[in-house]
ZAROTI-98552 format. One record per atom (N, C-alpha, C): x, y, z. Coordinates in steps of 0.02 Angstrom, whole numbers, padded with zeros to 5 digits, always signed. Layout:
REM residues N
XYZ;...
//
This chain:
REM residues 75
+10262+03699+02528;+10300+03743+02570;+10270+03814+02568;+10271+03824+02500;+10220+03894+02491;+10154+03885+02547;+10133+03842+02529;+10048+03838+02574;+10079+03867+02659;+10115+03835+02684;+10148+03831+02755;+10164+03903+02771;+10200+03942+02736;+10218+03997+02734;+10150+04039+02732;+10138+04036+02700;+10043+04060+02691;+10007+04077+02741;+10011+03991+02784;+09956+03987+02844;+10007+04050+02873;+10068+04003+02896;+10108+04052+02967;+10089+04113+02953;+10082+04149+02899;+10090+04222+02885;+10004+04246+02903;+09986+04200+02878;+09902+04220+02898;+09885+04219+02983;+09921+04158+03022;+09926+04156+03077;+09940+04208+03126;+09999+04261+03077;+10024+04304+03119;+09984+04371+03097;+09955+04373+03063;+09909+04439+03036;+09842+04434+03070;+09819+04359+03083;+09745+04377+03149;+09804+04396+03215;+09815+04396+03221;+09843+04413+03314;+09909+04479+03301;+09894+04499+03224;+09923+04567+03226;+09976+04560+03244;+10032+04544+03202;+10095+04532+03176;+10120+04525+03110;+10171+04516+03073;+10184+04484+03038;+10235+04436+03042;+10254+04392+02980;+10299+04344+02983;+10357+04337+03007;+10403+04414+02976;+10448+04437+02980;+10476+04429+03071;+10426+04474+03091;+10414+04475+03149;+10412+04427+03206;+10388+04385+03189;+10388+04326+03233;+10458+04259+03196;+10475+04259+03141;+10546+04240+03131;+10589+04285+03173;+10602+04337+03181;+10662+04350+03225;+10643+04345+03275;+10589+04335+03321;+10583+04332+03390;+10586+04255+03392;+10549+04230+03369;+10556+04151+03385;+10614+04125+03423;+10678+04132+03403;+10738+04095+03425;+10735+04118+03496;+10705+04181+03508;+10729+04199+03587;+10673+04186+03613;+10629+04153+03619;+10582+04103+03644;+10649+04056+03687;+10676+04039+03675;+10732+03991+03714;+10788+04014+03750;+10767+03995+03822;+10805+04020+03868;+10883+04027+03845;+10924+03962+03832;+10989+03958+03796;+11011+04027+03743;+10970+04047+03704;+10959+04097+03664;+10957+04164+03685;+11031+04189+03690;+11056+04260+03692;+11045+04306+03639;+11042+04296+03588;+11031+04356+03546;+11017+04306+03471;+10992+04353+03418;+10980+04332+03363;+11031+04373+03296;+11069+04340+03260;+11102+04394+03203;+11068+04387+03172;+11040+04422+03116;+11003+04422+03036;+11047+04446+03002;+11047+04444+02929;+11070+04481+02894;+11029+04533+02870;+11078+04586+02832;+11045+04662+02824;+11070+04679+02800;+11057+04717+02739;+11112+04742+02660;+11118+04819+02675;+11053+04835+02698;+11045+04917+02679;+11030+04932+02779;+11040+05017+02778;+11024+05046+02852;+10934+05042+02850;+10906+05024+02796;+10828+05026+02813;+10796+04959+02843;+10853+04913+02811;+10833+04838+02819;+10864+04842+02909;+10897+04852+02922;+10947+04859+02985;+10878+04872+03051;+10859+04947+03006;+10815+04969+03054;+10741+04941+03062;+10705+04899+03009;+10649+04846+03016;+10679+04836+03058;+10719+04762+03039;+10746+04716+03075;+10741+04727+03160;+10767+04783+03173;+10774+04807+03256;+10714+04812+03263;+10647+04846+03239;+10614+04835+03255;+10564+04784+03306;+10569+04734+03234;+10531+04680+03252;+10567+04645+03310;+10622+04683+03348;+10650+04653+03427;+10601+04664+03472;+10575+04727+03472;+10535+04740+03528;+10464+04725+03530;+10433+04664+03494;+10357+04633+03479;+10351+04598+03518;+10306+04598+03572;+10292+04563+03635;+10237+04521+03583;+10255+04449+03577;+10214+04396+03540;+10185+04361+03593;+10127+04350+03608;+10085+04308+03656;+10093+04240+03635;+10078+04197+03704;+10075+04133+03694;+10022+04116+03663;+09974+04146+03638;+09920+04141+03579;+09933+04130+03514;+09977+04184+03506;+09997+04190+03430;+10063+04131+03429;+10097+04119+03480;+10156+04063+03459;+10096+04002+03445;+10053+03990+03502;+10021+03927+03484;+09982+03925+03411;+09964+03972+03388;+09914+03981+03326;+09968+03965+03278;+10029+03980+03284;+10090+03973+03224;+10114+03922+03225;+10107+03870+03281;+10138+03786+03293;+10064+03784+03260;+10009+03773+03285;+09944+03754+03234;+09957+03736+03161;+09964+03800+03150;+09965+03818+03062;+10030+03750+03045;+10094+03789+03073;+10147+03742+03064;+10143+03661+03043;+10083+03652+03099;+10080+03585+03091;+10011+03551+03048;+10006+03606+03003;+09947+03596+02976;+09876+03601+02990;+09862+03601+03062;+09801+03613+03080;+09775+03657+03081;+09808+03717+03048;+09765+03786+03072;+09770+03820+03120;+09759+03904+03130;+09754+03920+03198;+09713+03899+03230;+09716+03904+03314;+09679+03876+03349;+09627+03941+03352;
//
């Protein structure tokens, strides 16, 4: 699981992102998918968090992260 986490994270650092980052966007990849809650303890975590809303992720980097996902690596 560690390894998996690894790739994705490596996945998202060539195409200039991070993990974080593409976990909260992911869900709104899907039309059905109005909004995303996270949790958030502190106003700093709050304010990452919002952040990583506004990361325009290419269909590059989703496909490089199903890659990894599925073991093959980025493309």
């Amino acid at each position: 699981m560690l390894a998996k986490a690894r790739a994705l994270a490596a996945a998202c650092q060539e195409h200039g992102h991070t993990l974080p980052t593409a976990a909260v966007c992911f869900p709104l990849r899907h039309p059905a998918v109005a909004s995303v809650v996270a949790g958030m303890r502190t106003p700093a975590q709050a304010r990452t968090t919002a952040s990583y809303l506004g990361a325009r992720i290419s269909e590059d980097t989703w496909a490089a992260l199903e890659a990894a996902a599925m073991g093959s690596g980025p493309r």
